[in-house]
N, C-alpha and C positions, 0 to 999 in steps of 0.2 A: 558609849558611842560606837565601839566595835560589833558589838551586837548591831545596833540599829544600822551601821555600813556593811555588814555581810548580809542583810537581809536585802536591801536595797542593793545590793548587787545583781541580785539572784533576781529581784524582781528584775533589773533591767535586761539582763541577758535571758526571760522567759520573754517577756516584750518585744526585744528581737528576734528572737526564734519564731513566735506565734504571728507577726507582720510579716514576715518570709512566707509566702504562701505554697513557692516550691518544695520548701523545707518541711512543712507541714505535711504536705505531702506524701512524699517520700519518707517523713518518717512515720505515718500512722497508715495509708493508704497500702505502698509496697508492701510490707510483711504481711497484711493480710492477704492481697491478692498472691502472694509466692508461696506461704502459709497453706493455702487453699490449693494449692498445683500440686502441690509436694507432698500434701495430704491425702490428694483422689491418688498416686502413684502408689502411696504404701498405706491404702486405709484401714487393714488390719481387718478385725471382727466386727465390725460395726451390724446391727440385726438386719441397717433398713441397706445395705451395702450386698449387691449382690456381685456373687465371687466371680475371678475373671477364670477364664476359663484357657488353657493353650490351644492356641489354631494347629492343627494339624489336617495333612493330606495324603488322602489314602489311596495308593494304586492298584488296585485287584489286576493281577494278570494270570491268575489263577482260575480263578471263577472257580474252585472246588468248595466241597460241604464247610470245610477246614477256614479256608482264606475267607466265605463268606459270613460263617460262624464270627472270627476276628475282628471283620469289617463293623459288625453287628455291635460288638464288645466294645470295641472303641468307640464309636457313636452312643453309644449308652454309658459311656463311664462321666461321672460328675466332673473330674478335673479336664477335659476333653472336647473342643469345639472339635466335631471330625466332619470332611466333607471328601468325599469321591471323587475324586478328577482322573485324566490321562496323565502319563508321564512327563509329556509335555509341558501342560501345566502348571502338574508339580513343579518342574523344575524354574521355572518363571516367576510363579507366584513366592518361592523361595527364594530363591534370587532377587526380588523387591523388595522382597520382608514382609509378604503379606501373610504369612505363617510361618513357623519354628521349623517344623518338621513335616517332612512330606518321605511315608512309608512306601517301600514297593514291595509290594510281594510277590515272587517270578512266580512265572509258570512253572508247574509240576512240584512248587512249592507243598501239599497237602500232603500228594505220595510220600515223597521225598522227608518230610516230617514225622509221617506215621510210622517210614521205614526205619528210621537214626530213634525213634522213642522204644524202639526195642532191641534193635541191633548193635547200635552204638555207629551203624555207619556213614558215611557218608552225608555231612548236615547241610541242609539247603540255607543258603543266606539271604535273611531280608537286608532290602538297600535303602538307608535312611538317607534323604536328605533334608541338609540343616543348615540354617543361617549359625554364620558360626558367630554372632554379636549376641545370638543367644543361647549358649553353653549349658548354662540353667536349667534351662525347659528340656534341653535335648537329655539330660543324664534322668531327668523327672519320666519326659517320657518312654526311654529305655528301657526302665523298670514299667512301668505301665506295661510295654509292651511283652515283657517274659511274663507276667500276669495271664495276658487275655489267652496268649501265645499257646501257654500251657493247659490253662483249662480248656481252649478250643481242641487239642491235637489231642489230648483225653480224653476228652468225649468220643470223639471220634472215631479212635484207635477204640475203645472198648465197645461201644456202641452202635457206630455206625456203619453201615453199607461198605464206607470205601474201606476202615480201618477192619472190616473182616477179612477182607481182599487181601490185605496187609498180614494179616495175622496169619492167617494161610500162607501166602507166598514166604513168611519168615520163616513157619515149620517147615517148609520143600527146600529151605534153603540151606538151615542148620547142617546137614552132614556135611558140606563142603564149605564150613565156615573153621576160620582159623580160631578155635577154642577150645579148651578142655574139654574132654568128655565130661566130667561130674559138671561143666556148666552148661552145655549143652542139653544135660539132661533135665536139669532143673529149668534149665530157660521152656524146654519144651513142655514139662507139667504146666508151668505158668502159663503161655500161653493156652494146652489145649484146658486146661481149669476157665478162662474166659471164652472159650468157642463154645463149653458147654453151657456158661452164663449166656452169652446171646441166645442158642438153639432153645433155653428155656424160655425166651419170649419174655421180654422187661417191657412191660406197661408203664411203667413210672412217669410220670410227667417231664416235660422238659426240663422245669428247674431244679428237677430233684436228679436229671439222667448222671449218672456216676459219672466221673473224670476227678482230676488230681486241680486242687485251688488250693488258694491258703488256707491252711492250718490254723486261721486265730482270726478275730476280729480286733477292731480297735476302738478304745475306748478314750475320746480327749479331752483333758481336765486343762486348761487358764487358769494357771497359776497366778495368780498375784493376792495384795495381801485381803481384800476382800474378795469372796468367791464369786461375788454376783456381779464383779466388774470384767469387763470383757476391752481390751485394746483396738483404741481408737488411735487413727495414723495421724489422725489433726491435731492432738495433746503433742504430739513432739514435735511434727515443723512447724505449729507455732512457736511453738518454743525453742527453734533454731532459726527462725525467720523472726524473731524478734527481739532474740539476742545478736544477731547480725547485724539488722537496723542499731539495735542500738548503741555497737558498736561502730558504725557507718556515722552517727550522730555524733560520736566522739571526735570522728575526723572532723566532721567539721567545726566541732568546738577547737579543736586544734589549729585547723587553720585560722581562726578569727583571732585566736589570740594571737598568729603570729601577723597577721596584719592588723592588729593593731598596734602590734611592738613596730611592725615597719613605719608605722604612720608617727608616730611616735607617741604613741596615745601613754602604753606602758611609761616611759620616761619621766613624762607630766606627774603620772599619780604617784612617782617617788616621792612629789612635792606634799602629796596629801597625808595627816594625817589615818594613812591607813597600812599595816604590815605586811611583808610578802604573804604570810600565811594567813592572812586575811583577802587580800586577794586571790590568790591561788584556791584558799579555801571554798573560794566564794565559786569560784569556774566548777569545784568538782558539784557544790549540793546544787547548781543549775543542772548542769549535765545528769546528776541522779536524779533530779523532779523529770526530767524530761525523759529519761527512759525508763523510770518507773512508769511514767504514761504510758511511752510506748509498749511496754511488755501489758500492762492491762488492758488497755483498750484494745490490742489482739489477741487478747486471749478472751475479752467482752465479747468480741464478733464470734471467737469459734465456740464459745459456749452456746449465742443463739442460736447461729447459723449451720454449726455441724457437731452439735449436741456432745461436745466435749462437756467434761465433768472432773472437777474437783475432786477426785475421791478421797485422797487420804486429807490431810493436815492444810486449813485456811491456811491459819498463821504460819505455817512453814511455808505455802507458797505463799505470801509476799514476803517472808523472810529471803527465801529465796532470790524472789524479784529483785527487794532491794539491794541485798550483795549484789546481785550480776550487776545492775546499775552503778552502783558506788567504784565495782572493778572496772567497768565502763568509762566511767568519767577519769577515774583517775589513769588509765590507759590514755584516754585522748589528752590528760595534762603530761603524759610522759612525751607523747610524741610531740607534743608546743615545746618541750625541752631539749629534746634533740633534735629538733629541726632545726637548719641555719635560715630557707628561706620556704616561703609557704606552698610553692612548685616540690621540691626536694621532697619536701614532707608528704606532700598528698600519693606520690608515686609509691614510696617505700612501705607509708602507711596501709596505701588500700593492700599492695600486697603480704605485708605482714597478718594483717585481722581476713583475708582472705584464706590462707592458710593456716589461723588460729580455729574458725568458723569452717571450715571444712573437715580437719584433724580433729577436732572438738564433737561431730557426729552430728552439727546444727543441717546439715544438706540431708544426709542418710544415717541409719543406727551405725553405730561401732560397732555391730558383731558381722557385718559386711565385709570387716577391715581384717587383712591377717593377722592371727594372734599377736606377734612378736608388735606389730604396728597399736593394738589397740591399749599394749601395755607403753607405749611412749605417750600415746594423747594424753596418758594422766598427767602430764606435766602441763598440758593447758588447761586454761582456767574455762576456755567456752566447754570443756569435758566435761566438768564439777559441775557447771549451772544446766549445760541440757540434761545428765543424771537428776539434778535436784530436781526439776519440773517433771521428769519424765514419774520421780519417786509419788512428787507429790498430787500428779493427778492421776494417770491410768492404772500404775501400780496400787495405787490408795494405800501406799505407807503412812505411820503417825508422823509427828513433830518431831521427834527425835532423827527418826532417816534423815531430815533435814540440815540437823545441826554442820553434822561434817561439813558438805558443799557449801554450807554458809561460813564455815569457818574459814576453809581453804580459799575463798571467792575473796573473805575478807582480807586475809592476808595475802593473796597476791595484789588486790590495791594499797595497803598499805605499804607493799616492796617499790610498784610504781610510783604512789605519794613521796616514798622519800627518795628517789631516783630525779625524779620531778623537784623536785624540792631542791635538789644539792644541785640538780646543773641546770638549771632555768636562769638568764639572763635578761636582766631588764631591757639592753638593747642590742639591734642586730649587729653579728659582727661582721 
């Protein structure tokens, strides 16, 4: 008979859930549209995903070979939306946030470059400005900019027009410069060695004209455990948008149980042939069928719809799946046990699993987080289920990656089953 009244529990509490039409809802509809938000923001490599690029603005008050050459560089670099404005401008459109960074380059910026690339003196400064909510972009484009920076004022000083100018006025200038003679001496071989490379007349093409760039190329290998899977951003917030839901569903299995201990619904069934842990049992395998749903049926959607892929181990994700569910449920039977009334509860609750579901890396990855921070999330269990989904699909780890998070998932419902267990009271006090 206890077989046959846990089962009919369960059916009765999915019959309530699925007549709840808000309920339904919120819990299959939400994680996928937040799922899908949180996705386009960190989409990773995806082929058909084209990379965003940083807004930036560029102020020529220069107009030399040099600052135009720059100007040039940065409009052609891939990581780079670059556009020309006044200073004005710049400073507005930064100020809205309609770009990261807006460069200035002063006047007499070029001279002044060509002169400190040999002399050491006097360095002319560009003037960044930056929205400072974007830190990120601005230390990204910094280094961009000692890039373009360098190869433009190379070229130029060896090559060009103004940087002969330059070379010359450095040699007229040496005797009355504060230096060693033995480096005087050799600064001047050095230069007049490239006065006599220009007067020999360099044909070479533009892209080959000599100047100083980096030293190496780069070559990027995607790591994970099969090589032909590339990181998709919608493997992981659905899988933090629907372990949150289905966390969110726990509350409210929480509360219903405590309105119905208010109502006195709980009391009555003392009379029934049926055990606590027959009952209680019965609240968690409802709670687990339901956010076993919930975590398939959005990860159903992000497979059609944003071509997320299962890579490593089936059976490890729904191993997976079911741990977080079963930790799920018995979470929302912990907090029906320390709750006194179903207000109380719902407060502390949502922000308890708000801070579990954030700490946990279900919003953004953990490596966002400072070190010392990402070594504390392992003590929550949404850390161990977003790891297990993130193992079991993008990564494309086997069965085994899995085990751990299934273990750890399982025993932290187990810690809450018997918390739940020892302080659950049949009626309100």
């Amino acid at each position: 008979m206890v077989p046959t009244a846990f089962a009919a529990l369960i059916a009765k509490d999915l019959k309530l859930f699925l007549s709840d039409r808000r309920a339904v809802i919120l819990a299959f509809a939400m994680p996928v549209a937040i799922g899908s938000f949180f996705g386009m923001l960190f989409p990773g490599s995806r082929s058909t995903e084209t990379q965003s690029r940083i807004p930036i603005l560029v102020v020529d008050l220069d107009t030399s070979d040099i600052s135009r050459a720059m100007t040039a560089a940065l409009a052609s670099d891939k990581n780079l939306s670059s556009e020309s404005t006044s200073i004005e401008q710049a400073r507005d459109r930064v100020r809205r946030g309609n770009a990261a960074v807006g460069i200035v380059i002063p006047q007499g910026f070029g001279d002044a470059a060509g002169r400190a690339f040999f002399s050491g003196g006097e360095k002319p400064q560009l003037q960044l400005l930056y929205d400072p909510s974007r830190g990120m972009e601005l230390a990204m484009v910094r280094g961009l900019i000692t890039q373009h920076v360098m190869e433009s004022v190379s070229r130029e000083v060896f090559t060009g027009e103004r940087g002969r100018k330059v070379i010359d006025d450095t040699i007229r200038s040496l005797d009355s410069a504060a230096m060693p003679d033995d480096q005087k001496r050799l600064l001047r071989d050095m230069l007049e060695s490239v006065q006599r490379f220009n007067a020999a007349g360099n044909t070479a093409s533009t892209s080959r004209t000599p100047g100083i760039t980096l030293p190496y190329d780069v070559r990027e290998e995607a790591m994970t455990a099969r090589q032909s899977t590339n990181y998709n951003g919608f493997a992981h917030s659905f899988a933090g948008m629907g372990l949150q839901f289905m966390l969110m569903g726990a509350i409210n299995f929480a509360i219903e149980i405590l309105v119905e201990r208010q109502r006195g619904l709980w009391k009555r069934l003392r009379s029934a042939p049926i055990s606590k842990l027959t009952l209680l049992g019965s609240k968690v395998g409802s709670g687990t069928v339901i956010g076993t749903l919930v975590m398939l049926v959005s990860f159903g959607f992000a497979i059609l719809v944003w071509g997320v892929r299962i890579e490593g181990s089936v059976a490890g994700f729904i191993g997976v799946t079911i741990a977080s569910a079963v930790m799920a449920a018995s979470y929302g039977l912990l907090i029906a046990a320390l709750g006194k009334t179903p207000n109380a509860a719902r407060g502390a609750s949502v922000l308890a699993t708000l801070l579990m579901v954030m700490l946990g890396g279900a919003w953004v990855p953990t490596f966002v987080f400072p070190a010392w921070l990402q070594r504390v999330t392992l003590i929550m269990p949404t850390r161990w289920a977003v790891d297990g989904f993130d193992a079991m699909t993008w990564r494309g780890f086997g069965l085994s990656a899995a085990l751990l998070p299934i273990l750890v998932l399982l025993g932290f419902a187990a810690v809450f089953w018997l918390l739940a267990l020892a302080r659950f009271r049949w009626e309100e006090v």
